[in-house]
N, C-alpha and C positions, 0 to 999 in steps of 0.2 A: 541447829538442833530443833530437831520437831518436838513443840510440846502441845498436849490437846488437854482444853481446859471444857471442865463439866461442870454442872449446875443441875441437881437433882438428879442426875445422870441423862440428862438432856443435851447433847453439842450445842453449843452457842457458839463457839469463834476456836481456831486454830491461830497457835503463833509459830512461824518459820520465819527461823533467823533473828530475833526479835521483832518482827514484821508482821502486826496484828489482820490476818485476813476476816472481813463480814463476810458472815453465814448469808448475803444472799449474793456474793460472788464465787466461794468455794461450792453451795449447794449445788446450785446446777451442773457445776464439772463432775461433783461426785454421783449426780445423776445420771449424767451424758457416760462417765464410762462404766456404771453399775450396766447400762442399757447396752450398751458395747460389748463387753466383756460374755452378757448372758449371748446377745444376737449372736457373736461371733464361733459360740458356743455351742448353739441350735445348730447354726451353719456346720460345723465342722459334723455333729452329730449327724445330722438328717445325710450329709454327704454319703459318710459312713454307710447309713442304713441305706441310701437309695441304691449305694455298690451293691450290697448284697441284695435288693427286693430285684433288680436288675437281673440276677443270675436265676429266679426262678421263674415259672411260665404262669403260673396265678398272677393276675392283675387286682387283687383284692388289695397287697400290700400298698402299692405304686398309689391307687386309690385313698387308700387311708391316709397317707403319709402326706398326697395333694391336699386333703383336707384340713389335714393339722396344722400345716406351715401356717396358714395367716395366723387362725385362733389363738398359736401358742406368743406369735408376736405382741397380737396385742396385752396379752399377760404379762409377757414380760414389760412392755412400755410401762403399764400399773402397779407394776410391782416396784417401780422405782418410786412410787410414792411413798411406801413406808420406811424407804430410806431418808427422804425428805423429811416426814413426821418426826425424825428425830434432831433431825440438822438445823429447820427452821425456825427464824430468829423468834420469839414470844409474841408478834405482832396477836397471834390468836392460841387460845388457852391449848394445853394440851389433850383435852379432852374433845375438842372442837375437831382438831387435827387428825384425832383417830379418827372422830368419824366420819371426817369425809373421806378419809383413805379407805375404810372401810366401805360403805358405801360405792367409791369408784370402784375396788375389786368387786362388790358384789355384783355390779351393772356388768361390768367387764368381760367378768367370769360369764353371767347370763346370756351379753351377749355372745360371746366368744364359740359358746355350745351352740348356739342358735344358728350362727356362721357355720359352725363344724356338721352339723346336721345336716343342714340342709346341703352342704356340696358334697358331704358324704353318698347323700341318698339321689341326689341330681346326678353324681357320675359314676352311681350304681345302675342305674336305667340308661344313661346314655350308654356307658360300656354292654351291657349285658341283653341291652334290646334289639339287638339283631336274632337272640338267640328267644327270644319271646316272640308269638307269632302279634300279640294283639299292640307289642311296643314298636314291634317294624313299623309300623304307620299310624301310632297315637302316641309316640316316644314325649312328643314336647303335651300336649294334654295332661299326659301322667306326670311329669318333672313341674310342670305348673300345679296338678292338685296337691303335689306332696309337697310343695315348697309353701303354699297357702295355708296346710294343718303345721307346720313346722313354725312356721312365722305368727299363727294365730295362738299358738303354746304355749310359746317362747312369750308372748306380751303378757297371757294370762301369767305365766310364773311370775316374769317381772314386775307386773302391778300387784302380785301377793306376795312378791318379798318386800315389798316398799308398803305392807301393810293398807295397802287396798283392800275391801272387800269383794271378789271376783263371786261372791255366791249370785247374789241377784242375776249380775251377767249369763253365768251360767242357765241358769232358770231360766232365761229370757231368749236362751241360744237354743236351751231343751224345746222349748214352747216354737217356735220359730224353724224350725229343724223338722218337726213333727209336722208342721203346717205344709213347709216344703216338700217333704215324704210323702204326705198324701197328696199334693199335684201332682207333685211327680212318679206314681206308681206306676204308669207302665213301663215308662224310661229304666226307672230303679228296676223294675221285673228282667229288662233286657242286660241292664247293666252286670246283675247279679249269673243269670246266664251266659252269658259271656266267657264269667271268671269261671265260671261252671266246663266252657267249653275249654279254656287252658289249661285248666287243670286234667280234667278227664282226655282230655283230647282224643274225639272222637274223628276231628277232623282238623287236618293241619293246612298251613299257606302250599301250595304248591300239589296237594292231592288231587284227584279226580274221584267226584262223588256223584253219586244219583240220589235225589229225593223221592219219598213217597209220591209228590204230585207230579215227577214225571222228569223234574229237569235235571241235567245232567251237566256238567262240565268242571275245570276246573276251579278251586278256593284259590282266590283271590287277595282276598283281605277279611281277617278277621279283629271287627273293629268292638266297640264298648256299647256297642247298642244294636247294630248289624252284622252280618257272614254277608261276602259279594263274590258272588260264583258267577265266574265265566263263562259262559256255555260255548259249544264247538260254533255257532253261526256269527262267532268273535257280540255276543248281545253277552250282558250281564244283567243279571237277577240278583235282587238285598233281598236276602232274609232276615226278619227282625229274628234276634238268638232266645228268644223265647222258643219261637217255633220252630227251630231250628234243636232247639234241645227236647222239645216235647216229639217231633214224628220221627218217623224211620227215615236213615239212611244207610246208601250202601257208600261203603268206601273202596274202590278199586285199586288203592295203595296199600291196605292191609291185610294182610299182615307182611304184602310185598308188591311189588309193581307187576311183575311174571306172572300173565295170569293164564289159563285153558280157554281156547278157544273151540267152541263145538259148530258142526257143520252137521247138517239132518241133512241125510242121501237115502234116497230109495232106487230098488232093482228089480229086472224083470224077474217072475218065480223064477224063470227058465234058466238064470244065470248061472255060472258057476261059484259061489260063494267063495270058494279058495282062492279062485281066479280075482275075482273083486277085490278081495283082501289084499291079496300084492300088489295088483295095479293101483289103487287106491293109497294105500303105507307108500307107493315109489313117487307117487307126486306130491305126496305132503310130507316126506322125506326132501324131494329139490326146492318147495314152498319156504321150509324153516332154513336152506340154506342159500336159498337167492334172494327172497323178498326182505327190504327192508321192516322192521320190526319182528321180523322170526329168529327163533332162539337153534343157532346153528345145531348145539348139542342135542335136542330134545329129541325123542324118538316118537314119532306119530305113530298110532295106534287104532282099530278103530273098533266097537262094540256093536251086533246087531240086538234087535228088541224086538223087535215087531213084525207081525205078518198083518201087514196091511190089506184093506180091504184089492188095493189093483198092485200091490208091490212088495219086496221083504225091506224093510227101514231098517238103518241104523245109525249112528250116529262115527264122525270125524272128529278125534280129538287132536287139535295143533297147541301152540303154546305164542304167545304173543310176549315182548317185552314190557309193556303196557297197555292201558285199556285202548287208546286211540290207534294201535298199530294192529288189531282187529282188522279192521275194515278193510286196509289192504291187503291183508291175510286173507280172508274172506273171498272178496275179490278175483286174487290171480290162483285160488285153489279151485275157484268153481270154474273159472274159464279156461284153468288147464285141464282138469278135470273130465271137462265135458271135450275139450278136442281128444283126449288119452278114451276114453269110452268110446267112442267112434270111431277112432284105430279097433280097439281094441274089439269092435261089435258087443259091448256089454249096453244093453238098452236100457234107459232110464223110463219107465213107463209113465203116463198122464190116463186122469179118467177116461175112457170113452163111452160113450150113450149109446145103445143100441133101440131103435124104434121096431116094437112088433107088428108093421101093420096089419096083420091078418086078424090078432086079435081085435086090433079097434074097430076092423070092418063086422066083428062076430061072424068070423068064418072058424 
């Protein structure tokens, strides 16, 4: 017959069978399977929920759920101390006894969030930085600054729940912070632009851009202080993203990669403009549908403007898939171009100088 003997409503000892057990050989069993019981608990729980985070295509859950698992173990291990608080024999008062059990959940608890945080937000960036142009290649950077304010938080709370004063500290971090800020101003001006460029996004990893000062090629890396644009003679150019945010650029990727390709042609007066016009649309017609980078469907067209001083001009519009498939568009449109006009007798005319000699002799 199980009988459990109290004392201020405090366990002290269990008798089974008439067979008196000590509180510090039963406590720990009733420990061991308090700690059991919850972990076995958690497990079955978390299984449950990982089946269903499994069935949906968001990785936020799967994420949360990685993070929980240690924090909530260690709660549970603390939590068996208040069941101790009341089993253990009087060696120390019962006042003594709260409060170090208190105290442990309170560190526990502290740290437990600390843990939770930081691998929350560490396998927020790892997961989600492929899709961030500036995390593709400063992923661990960022997972190191955010783990540093998470860990440096976390100590402040801890040393002001244990009644520490964190004011001075603070003050001393304000003063110290501000000292660092003004060395590092230009850095910070770049850093800040940066964030400036992911957000706005003006220009993404993998675009083709041209700057104000001339250069052109594709974005590279877009990093926490610098943009590293590739230029076409395979050389790369850093831009600090100050300047990068303060000039002009063009982007050749927006508002799509397909871009107009223009050809300037001029013809004799004497031409037949109709004539031009077909023979002209029939080669930049077979252009869009044999050259690499031409867009098979697009239908070439071509606009005159000008009566030039020795020609009638006008312009060839093509269409390219991208900026860099131009060039050979360009390319096999003028050298087919020019053998089709020379079948065809349409003359493309060039200046000529005519010398008066009679005048210069003053005849």
């Amino acid at each position: 017959m199980l009988q459990l003997v109290y004392y201020e409503y405090i366990m002290k000892e269990i008798t089974l069978f008439n067979f008196s057990i000590p509180t510090f050989i039963y406590a720990p069993v009733v420990y061991f399977l308090w700690v059991s019981v919850l972990l076995l608990t958690k497990k079955a729980v978390f299984d449950r929920i990982h089946a269903l985070a499994s069935r949906t295509r968001s990785q936020l859950d799967d994420i949360l759920l990685d993070a929980l698992n240690f924090p909530l173990t260690l709660l549970i291990f603390v939590s068996g101390m208040f069941i101790l608080e009341k089993i253990m024999p009087s060696i120390l008062s019962e006042s003594e006894l709260s409060k170090y059990a208190v105290v442990a959940l309170k560190t526990t608890t502290i740290v437990a969030i600390i843990i939770f945080m930081d691998k929350l937000l560490g396998n927020l960036i790892k997961t989600y930085s492929k899709k961030v142009d500036i995390l593709k290649t400063s992923g661990g950077v960022a997972r190191g600054f955010v783990r540093a304010i998470v860990m440096a938080l976390g100590l402040l709370i801890l040393l002001d729940s244990f009644g520490v004063s964190i004011t001075p500290l603070l003050a001393s971090l304000g003063i110290g912070s501000l000292a660092v800020a003004l060395a590092l101003q230009p850095t910070l001006e770049n850093f800040f632009s940066g964030i400036q460029i992911i957000v706005d996004k003006p220009v993404m990893v993998g675009q083709f851009i041209k700057l104000d000062s001339g250069e052109e090629g594709y974005v590279e890396k877009v990093g926490w202080r610098s943009t590293w644009v590739r230029m076409l003679p395979n050389n790369v150019v850093v831009i600090p993203n100050k300047m990068l945010v303060s000039s002009k650029v063009v982007n050749y990727y927006y508002p799509e990669k397909e871009m107009a390709v223009l050809v300037q042609v001029g013809v004799h007066y004497n031409s037949d403009l109709k004539h031009v016009e077909k023979v002209t649309c029939e080669v930049a017609k077979d252009i869009m549908k044999e050259v690499t980078g031409g867009v098979p469907g697009f239908d070439p067209f071509i606009r005159y403007h000008t009566f030039n001083a020795f020609s009638i001009d006008f312009t060839v519009i093509l269409r390219a898939k991208e900026f860099v498939d131009n060039y050979l568009i360009k390319h096999e449109f003028i050298k087919r171009l020019h053998e089709r006009y020379n079948k065809e007798g349409i003359v493309i005319p060039y200046p000529i100088r005519a010398i008066n000699t009679t005048q210069e002799k003053g005849e």
